[in-house]
C-alpha positions, 0 to 999 in steps of 0.5 A, a space after each residue: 479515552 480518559 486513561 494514559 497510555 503507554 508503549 514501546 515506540 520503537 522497534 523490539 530489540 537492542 539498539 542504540 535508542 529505544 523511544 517509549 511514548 505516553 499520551 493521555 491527561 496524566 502523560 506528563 505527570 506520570 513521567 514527573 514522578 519517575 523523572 529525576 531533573 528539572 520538574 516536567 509539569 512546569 516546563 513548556 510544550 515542545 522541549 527537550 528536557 535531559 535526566 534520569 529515570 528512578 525507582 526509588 533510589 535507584 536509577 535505571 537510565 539517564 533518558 530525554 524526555 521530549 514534551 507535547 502538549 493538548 492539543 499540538 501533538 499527534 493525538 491531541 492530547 499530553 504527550 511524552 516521549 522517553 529517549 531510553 538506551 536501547 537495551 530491552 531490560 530498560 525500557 521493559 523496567 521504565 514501561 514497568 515503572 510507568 504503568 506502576 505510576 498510573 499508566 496502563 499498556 496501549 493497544 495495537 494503534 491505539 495512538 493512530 486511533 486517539 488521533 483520528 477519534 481527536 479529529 487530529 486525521 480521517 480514518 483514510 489518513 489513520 490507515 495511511 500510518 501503516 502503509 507509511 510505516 510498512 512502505 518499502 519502496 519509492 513509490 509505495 512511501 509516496 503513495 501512502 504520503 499523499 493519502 496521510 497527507 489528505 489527497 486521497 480524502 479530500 477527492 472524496 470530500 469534494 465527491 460528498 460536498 457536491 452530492 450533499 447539496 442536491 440530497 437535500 434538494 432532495 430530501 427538501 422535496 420530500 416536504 412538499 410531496 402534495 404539492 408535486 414540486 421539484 426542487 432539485 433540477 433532474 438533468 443538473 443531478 444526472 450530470 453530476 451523478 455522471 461526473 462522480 461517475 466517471 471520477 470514482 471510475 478513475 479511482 477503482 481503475 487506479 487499485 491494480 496499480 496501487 495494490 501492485 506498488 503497496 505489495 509488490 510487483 510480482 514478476 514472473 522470469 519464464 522460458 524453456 530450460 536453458 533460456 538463461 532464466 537464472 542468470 538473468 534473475 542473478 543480473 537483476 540482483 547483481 549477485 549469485 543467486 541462482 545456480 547457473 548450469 549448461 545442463 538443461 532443467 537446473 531450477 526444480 522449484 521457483 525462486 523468489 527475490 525482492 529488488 526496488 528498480 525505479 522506485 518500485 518493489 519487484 518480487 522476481 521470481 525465476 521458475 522452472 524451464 518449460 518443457 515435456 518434463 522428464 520425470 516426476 520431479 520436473 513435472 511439478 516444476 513446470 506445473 509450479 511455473 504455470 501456477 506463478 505465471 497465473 499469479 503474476 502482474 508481469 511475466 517476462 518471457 526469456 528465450 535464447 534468441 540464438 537457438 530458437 528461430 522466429 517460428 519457434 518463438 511464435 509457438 512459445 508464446 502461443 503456448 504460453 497462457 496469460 490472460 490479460 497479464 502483460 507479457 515482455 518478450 525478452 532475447 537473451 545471449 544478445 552477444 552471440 545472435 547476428 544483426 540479421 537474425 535479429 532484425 528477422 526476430 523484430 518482423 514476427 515480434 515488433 516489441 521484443 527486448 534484447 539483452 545478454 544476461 552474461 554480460 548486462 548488456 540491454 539490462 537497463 532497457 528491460 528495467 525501464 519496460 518493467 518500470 513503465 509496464 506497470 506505471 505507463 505514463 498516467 503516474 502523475 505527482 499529484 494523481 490519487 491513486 487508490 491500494 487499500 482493499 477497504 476503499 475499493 470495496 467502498 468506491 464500488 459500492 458508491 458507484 452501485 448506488 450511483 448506478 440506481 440513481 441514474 436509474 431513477 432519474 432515468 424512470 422518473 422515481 420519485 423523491 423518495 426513492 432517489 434520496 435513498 440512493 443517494 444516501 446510500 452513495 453518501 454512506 459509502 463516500 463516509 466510510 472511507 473517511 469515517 464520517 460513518 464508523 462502527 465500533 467492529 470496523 475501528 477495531 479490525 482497522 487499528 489492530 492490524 497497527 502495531 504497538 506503540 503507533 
């Protein structure tokens, strides 16, 4: 902690910029002896300060150095960041020159983690850097904005405030074990564990949602040959994706495509048409398509709504194995079904989407269901929404512990053993934030970061 690090802050490769960053007691320093302008050390926090980078008497860049000073700055500590060209000799030859000067390399998220360290975020906020950096989408970046930000921390500060207070009526009881006194009220601390019940409840509920929008949405394009699968895969990214034939059992193998529809990240995947495969080739197909729609959070089912009839339609999706995975029934070819048959379709399967690939029409009706099949309406601004496997495994915990508490109250344990549990569940509640850290478990956090942040 009392080393000056340093990294390239920017992505690898050549670009019109390339930003390097030190932090530590010697940041600004360190830059002054290799800064060619005006004397950093004397300059004030928060400035912009144009010069040269030198070695000797050669000068390797005309750079902005930009200063932060202990403790306004993102770890809390000296920090300065050097706005080189973006040509990789150069900032290779800085960061050289740097480190010659007294600075060593950082470590993968070492910054993130001086700052969390520095009291500047919690561990949950640290962890919603990365999210933040790798969010590729709407509602990923929002999710992991509300989390850096404290939303997510606060509930789970507010979930330990209210059980710290009764753990030390607890622990206060124990004391007094003689004297068979009870300080803490049994029936206001069953209320309490029931509400922290059902609030932790919410959150682990919220994960398949979160981890879904954090990943993206896998979704599953399925049907018999023919159903016109490709083509909507081609609609959806509105160019030519797939290979669009009339003969029957083109697509061999699955297609994966990413598309962002309603601020969400969807990963499409087309498959091959399901069927009493014909040769070895077309066998593995359809055993692939059966495998992607076990894997997937959404199948859209395409049928061609202009040769199947409504008893075929039945027996499709009584086939069609999902599980709890959403199922959207989709008509395609639109274009060339007649009202009547369509209204015929709608009696055996009210909830049908028709649509034509060919031409787009019904296309935006199908996006909404996708957007609404995996938020619903329970996606709220200001909901707390849970996408980091880490949390789940802590929240789940809690509720066991939770679970024993309500068990002990309900079996009349004694002080000691109820303060165990509810210890326990304040340990847990800890490890989100970090109020309870080890060493292994910041370092298999902050490595997964990368270099510079």
């Amino acid at each position: 902690m009392n080393d000056t690090i340093v990294a390239l802050s920017t992505p690898q490769g050549t670009g019109a910029i390339g930003v390097i960053r030190l932090s530590g007691p010697q940041a600004i320093c360190i830059t002054n002896r290799v800064f060619k302008g005006k004397n950093l050390d004397q300059q004030p926090a928060n400035t912009l300060h144009f010069g040269s980078i030198v070695r000797g008497t050669v000068v390797l860049d005309e750079v902005v150095v930009a200063l932060f000073r202990a403790p306004h700055s993102y770890t809390k500590e000296d920090v300065a960041e050097i706005s080189c060209h973006g040509s990789p000799y150069i900032l290779q030859q800085v960061i050289e020159l740097l480190i010659k000067q007294g600075a060593r390399p950082a470590k993968p998220g070492e910054f993130t983690l001086r700052a969390f360290l520095h009291g500047r975020m919690d561990l949950s906020q640290a962890e919603a850097v990365a999210d933040l950096i790798a969010s590729d989408s709407a509602a990923s970046h929002r999710i992991a904005m509300q989390q850096m930000r404290g939303g997510f921390s606060n509930r789970i500060k507010d979930l330990r405030t209210k059980l710290v207070h009764f753990a030390s009526m607890i622990e206060l009881e124990l004391d007094f074990g003689e004297e068979d006194v009870e300080f803490a009220d049994r029936k206001d601390l069953e209320n309490l564990v029931n509400e922290l019940q059902e609030i932790i409840g919410r959150l682990i509920r919220s994960f398949q949602l979160g981890n879904v929008i954090k990943m993206g949405v896998s979704t599953v394009i399925a049907g018999r040959p023919n159903s016109g699968k490709s083509t909507l895969l081609n609609r959806l990214l509105q160019e030519e994706r797939a290979i669009v034939s009339d003969i029957p059992g083109t697509t061999r193998d699955t297609i994966e495509e990413a598309i962002t529809i309603g601020g969400i990240l969807f990963r499409i995947i087309d498959t091959a048409g399901i069927r009493d495969a014909t040769d070895t080739i077309e066998k593995l197909g359809v055993e692939r398509t059966y495998q992607k729609i076990s894997q997937s959070a959404i199948v859209v089912y395409l049928f061609d709504a202009s040769e199947l009839d409504e008893e075929q339609l039945q027996h499709d999706l009584q086939r069609l194995e999902t599980g709890d995975i959403p199922v959207l029934v989709v008509g395609n070819k639109l274009d060339a079904v007649p009202r009547q048959k369509l209204a015929a379709f709608l009696e055996v399967q009210p909830n049908i989407h028709f649509l034509s690939a060919k031409n787009g029409e019904g296309i935006d009706q199908l996006e909404k269901a996708l957007v609404e099949t995996i938020v619903g309406q329970g996606l709220g601004a200001e909901d707390t929404i849970v996408s980091n496997a880490r949390h789940l495994d802590s929240l789940q915990s809690t509720q066991q512990a939770l679970a024993a508490v309500l068990t002990g109250i309900a079996t009349r344990n004694t002080s000691d053993f109820l303060a165990l549990d509810i210890r326990r569940a304040l340990h847990h509640l800890g490890e989100i934030t970090g109020e309870i850290t080890t060493d292994d478990l910041l370092d298999n956090i902050f490595s997964k970061f990368c270099i510079g942040k």
